[in-house]
Each structure stands twice: as structure tokens, then as C-alpha cells.
N, C-alpha and C positions, 0 to 999 in steps of 0.2 A: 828220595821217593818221588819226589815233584817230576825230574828228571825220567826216570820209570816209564812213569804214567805216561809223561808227553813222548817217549820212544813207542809207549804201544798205541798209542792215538797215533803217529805218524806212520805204521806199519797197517794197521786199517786201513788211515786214510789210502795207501799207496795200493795195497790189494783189492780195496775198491774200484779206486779209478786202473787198476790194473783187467779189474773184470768187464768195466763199463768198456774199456777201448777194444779189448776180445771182445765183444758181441758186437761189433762192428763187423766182424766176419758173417758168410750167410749160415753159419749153425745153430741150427733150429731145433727145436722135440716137433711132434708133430700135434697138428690140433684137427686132425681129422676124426669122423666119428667114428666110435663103433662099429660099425655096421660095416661100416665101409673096409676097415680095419680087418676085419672078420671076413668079408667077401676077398680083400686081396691076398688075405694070408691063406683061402682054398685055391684061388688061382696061380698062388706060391707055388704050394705043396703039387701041385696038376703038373705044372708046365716050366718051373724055374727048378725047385729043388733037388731036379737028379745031380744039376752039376753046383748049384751053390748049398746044397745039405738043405735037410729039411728045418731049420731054425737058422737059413741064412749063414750057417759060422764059416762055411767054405770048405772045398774038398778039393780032391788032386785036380778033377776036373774046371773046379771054380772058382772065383775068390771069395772070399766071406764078403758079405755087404752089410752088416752090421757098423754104423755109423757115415754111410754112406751119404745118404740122406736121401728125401722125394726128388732131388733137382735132375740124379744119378738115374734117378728108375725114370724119369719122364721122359729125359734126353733116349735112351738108348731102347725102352720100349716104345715111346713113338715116334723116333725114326724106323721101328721095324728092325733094328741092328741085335735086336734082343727080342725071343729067345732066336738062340744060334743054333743056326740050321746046320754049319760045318764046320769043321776047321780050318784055318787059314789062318795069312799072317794079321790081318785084323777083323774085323765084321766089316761087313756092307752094308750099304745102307737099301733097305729093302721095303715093301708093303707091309705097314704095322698089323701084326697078327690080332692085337687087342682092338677095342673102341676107346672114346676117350673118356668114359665111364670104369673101364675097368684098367685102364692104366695106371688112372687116379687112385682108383680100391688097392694096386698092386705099389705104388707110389706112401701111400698111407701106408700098410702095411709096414717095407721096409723104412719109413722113418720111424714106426714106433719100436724099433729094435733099440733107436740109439740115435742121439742128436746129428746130424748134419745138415749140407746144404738145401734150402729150402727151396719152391717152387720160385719161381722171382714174380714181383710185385706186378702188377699192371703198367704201374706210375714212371718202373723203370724200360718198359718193351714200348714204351709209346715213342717211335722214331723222329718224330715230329717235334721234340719237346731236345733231342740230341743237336751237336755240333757237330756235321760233317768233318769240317776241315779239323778241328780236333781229335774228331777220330782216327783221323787218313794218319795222324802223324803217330798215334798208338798204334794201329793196324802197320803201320811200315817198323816201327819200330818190333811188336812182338809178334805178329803174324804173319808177316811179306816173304818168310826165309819158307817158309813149307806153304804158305795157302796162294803164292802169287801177290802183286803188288794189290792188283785186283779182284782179289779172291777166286780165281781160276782152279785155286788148286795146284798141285804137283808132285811128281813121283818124289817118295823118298826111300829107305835102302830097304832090302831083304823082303822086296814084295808087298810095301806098307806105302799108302798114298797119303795126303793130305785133300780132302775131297774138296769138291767147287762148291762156293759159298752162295751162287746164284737163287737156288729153290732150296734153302734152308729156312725156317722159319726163323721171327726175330725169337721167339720164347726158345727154338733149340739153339742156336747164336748163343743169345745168352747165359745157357743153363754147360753148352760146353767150355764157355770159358770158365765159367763156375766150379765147373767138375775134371774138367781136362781127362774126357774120353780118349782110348787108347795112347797115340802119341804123343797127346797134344798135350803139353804142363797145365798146372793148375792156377789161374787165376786169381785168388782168394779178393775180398777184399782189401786185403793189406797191399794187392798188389794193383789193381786195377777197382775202383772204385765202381757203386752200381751206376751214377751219373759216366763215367768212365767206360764202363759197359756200352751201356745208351750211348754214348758218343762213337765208338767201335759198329754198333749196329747202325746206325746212321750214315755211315759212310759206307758200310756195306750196303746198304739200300742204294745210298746214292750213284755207285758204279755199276752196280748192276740195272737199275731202272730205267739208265739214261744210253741214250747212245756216247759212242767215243765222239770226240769235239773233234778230235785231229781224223774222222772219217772212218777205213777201214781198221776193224780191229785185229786183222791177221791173229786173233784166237787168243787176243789178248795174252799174249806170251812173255811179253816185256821189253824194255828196251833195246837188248842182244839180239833177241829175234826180229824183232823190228827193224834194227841195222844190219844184220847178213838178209835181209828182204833186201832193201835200198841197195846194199851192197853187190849180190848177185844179178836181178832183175832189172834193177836201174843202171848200175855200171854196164850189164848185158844190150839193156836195151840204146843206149849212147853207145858202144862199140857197135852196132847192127846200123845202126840209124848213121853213123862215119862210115862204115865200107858203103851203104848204100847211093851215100852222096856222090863217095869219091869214084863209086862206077859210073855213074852218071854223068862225073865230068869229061870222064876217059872217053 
């Protein structure tokens, strides 16, 4: 019996600390108010519900957002990339049709369908508080294959880009690694930490606010483009600058 006992005391304790390290991740309920709640879910029904159903669960046109979370509606309504205007192979990022009043009411709204990622903290967008050089080494590691070493951006297949990271806010930064809009995978906690975040936005502040050290950025393309530069125009201009001597001497 003894034995029993301490087997289900060991299976609590293990579910417990099993639940405590899942909330590590950003899924949240929501604690916005009423009202607000109420004001985003007419703005819903107005402007979003033709293609994701009128209770969110998703239609041919849409996907259901029903656990999506507020982090999901913040990103994609205020960059303007939602509602969509057309079809195409991704959204664009365009003039947010909302304020940030009612983003928030549309934001509240779909968190209270169903726990997910939540708005992110203050504590974690404060760039100041990040490690550049920490971050440069996550950003090259999960982000440099589509955004550029220096967040430029770049084409990738069937008409879908990875956009330039220059005039992105640190709150949309963070909430799309959170969420992983269209192409781009999902970040969770588990995978990239919110300190880890913060260190990611920091380094993107840092290359874009600065000038390049080594002078011309030729478009910040990389170091391939950089050397067919050298390569074409500098070997060009040393072949020009030898025929010109050796007429000279003739």
C-alpha cells in the first residue's frame, strides 16, 4: 500500500512540474475586459468573419483562429497584412486598416476563443536590456537563410518573400517569432527564449541603426555579392588602369 501511495505522489509530482515547464511557453487566456471583448468581436463579425466564419472556426476561405492567441492578431492586424485585400502567395505588409485601440478589442476578442500566444511583455521588447552579439549568433543561425545575414530580406520560392527587417517594430519582431506568420516557423519558448527574443531584436536594431563599418553597403546583399562587386569592378578597373599605363609607355 505504502508503495501505491508513494507511486501516486510521484506521478503528481511529475504532472505538476510537467505543467509548470509548459507554461513556459507564451499561452495565455486572455485578461482583457469585456468591453473590449465585445467591441472586437463586432469588428470580427464586420471585417474578418467572411473568410475565418463568424465564431472564428475557419472556412475554405480561412483558417480557423481559435487558439491562436492576441500575439497572432496584433502581428498581422497591425502590420496592415490583415484584413486581406487579395489573394496572393502571401500578404503584404501594408497601411493598418485598424487603430491601435481596435486592434487590441480585435486582439482580445480572438484570445478569448481559446489560450495562446500572448501580447509580449514590455520587459522583453526593451532592446537595451538585449545582447547584440548574442543575438547576431541566433539570427544567423535561424534567420540569415530567408531574412539575410542582416535582415535585408530575400526572395524565396513560388512568389513568397521574406521581408526586410529594417522598419519593423521590436513588438512585431517579436510577436512574429512568437507566431511564425506565413513562412516563417514558429519560435515557441521552448525554442528561442523571451530573453533570447530580446537578444534576436537587439541585433536587429543594431545592423540596421548603424552604418556598415566596412563603408559601402552595396544593398547589404552578402558576402557573394560583395565579392562578384570586387570581383567584376575591381579586377575591371586594374585591367583598365594596365592597358592605360602600358599605352602610355608606347
Amino acid at each position: 500500500m505504502a508503495l501505491v501511495v508513494l507511486l501516486l505522489v510521484g506521478l503528481l509530482l511529475t504532472g505538476g512540474a510537467y505543467a509548470l515547464f509548459t507554461q513556459t511557453s507564451s499561452a495565455k487566456a486572455t485578461t482583457a475586459s469585456a468591453s473590449d471583448i465585445e467591441g472586437g468581436k463586432k469588428l470580427f463579425a464586420a471585417n474578418c468573419a467572411t473568410c475565418h466564419g463568424l465564431n472564428a472556426e475557419g472556412t475554405r476561405n480561412g483558417p480557423s483562429l481559435v487558439g491562436v492567441g492576441a500575439a497572432a492578431v496584433d502581428f498581422q492586424v497591425g502590420t496592415g497584412r490583415m484584413p486581406l485585400q487579395a489573394n496572393g502567395p502571401q500578404a503584404p505588409q501594408k497601411e493598418p486598416q485598424f487603430n491601435d485601440e481596435q486592434t487590441a478589442q480585435l486582439a482580445a476578442y480572438v484570445a478569448s476563443l481559446g489560450p495562446g500566444p500572448a501580447i509580449p511583455e514590455d520587459q522583453y521588447l526593451d532592446a537595451s536590456k538585449g545582447d547584440p552579439a548574442a543575438g547576431g549568433g541566433l539570427f544567423r543561425t535561424n534567420c540569415a537563410m530567408c531574412h539575410n545575414v542582416v535582415g535585408a530580406g530575400g526572395a524565396l520560392t513560388r512568389g513568397k518573400f521574406a521581408p526586410n527587417l529594417s522598419e519593423v517594430s521590436d513588438k512585431h519582431l517579436y510577436e512574429a517569432m512568437q507566431t511564425g506568420p506565413q513562412n516563417m516557423p514558429i519560435f515557441n519558448d521552448a525554442n528561442l527564449t523571451p530573453e533570447d527574443k530580446r537578444d534576436v531584436i537587439a541585433y536587429v536594431n543594431e545592423v540596421t541603426d548603424n552604418p556598415s563599418p566596412g563603408g559601402f553597403k552595396l544593398g547589404s546583399l552578402g558576402p557573394v555579392a560583395e565579392g562578384l562587386f570586387v570581383w567584376f569592378f575591381g579586377l575591371g578597373a586594374v585591367i583598365a588602369i594596365t592597358v592605360w599605363l602600358s599605352s602610355r609607355a608606347k
